[in-house]
Phi, psi and omega in degrees: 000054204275306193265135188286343177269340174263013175277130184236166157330327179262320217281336156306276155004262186345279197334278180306343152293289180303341158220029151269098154232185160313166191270058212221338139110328188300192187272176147296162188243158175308304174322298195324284179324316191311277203297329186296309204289309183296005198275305177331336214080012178236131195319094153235155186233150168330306197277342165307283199292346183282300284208306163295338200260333196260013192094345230256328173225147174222022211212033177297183181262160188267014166278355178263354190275312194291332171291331176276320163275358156279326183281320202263026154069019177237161165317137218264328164324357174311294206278352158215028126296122153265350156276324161299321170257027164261303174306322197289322197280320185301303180318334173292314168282304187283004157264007158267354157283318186295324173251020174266335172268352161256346150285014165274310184272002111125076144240156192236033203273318219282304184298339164290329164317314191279292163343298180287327170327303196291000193255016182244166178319163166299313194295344177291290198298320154340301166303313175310302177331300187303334175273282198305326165301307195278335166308316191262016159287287195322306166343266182316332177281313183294333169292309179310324196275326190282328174270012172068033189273000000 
């Protein structure tokens, strides 16, 4: 998604498939999001979602866009801001390095974390950020004092 005027509607899509996924590191499958998506209520199908990821429909409704930014936790402004999806794709890498370096150590927290974020308000999650700052200061201050800096 380097150049933003050829960035599309799949090419976001793809995106958050490749890199939102189950912990298991593969992709989510079409059916899966579908079936995740119809549990909400709202009528989508695999071949929908195949159809979208391939170009193949480009006109969704924004009730299947906000269903669709809602099962991958980002803003449904994703999919035609470039700027929310510049942010929303940063926010993406470095929480798939925090949990690729924390699957080493086999913990699995940053995604469930991300995951409950993503269902809470902007003004929630704000807080929540603000609690993780400061929580992670403490952090940082408690290693400094133990290494004797």
């Amino acid at each position: 998604m380097s150049d933003e005027n050829s960035t599309t509607l799949a090419d976001r899509l793809n995106h958050l498939f490749a890199t939102v996924g189950p912990d298991s590191g593969q992709e989510y499958s079409n059916e899966y999001v579908a079936a995740a998506i119809r549990k909400t209520g709202v009528p989508i199908s695999q071949s929908y979602i195949w159809q979208l990821r391939k170009r193949r429909k480009e006109n969704p409704t924004l009730r299947h866009l906000q269903a669709l930014a809602d099962f991958f936790g980002v803003p449904a402004a994703y999919f035609f801001d470039t700027g929310v999806a510049r942010r929303v794709e940063d926010q993406l890498t470095s929480l798939r390095a925090e949990q690729d370096r924390l699957a080493q150590n086999g913990g699995r927290d940053v995604r469930l974390m991300a995951m409950r974020a993503g269902e809470l308000s902007p003004a929630r999650r704000k807080q929540v950020m603000e609690l993780i700052d400061v929580v992670y200061k403490l952090e940082q201050a408690e290693r400094r004092s133990a290494s004797g800096d």
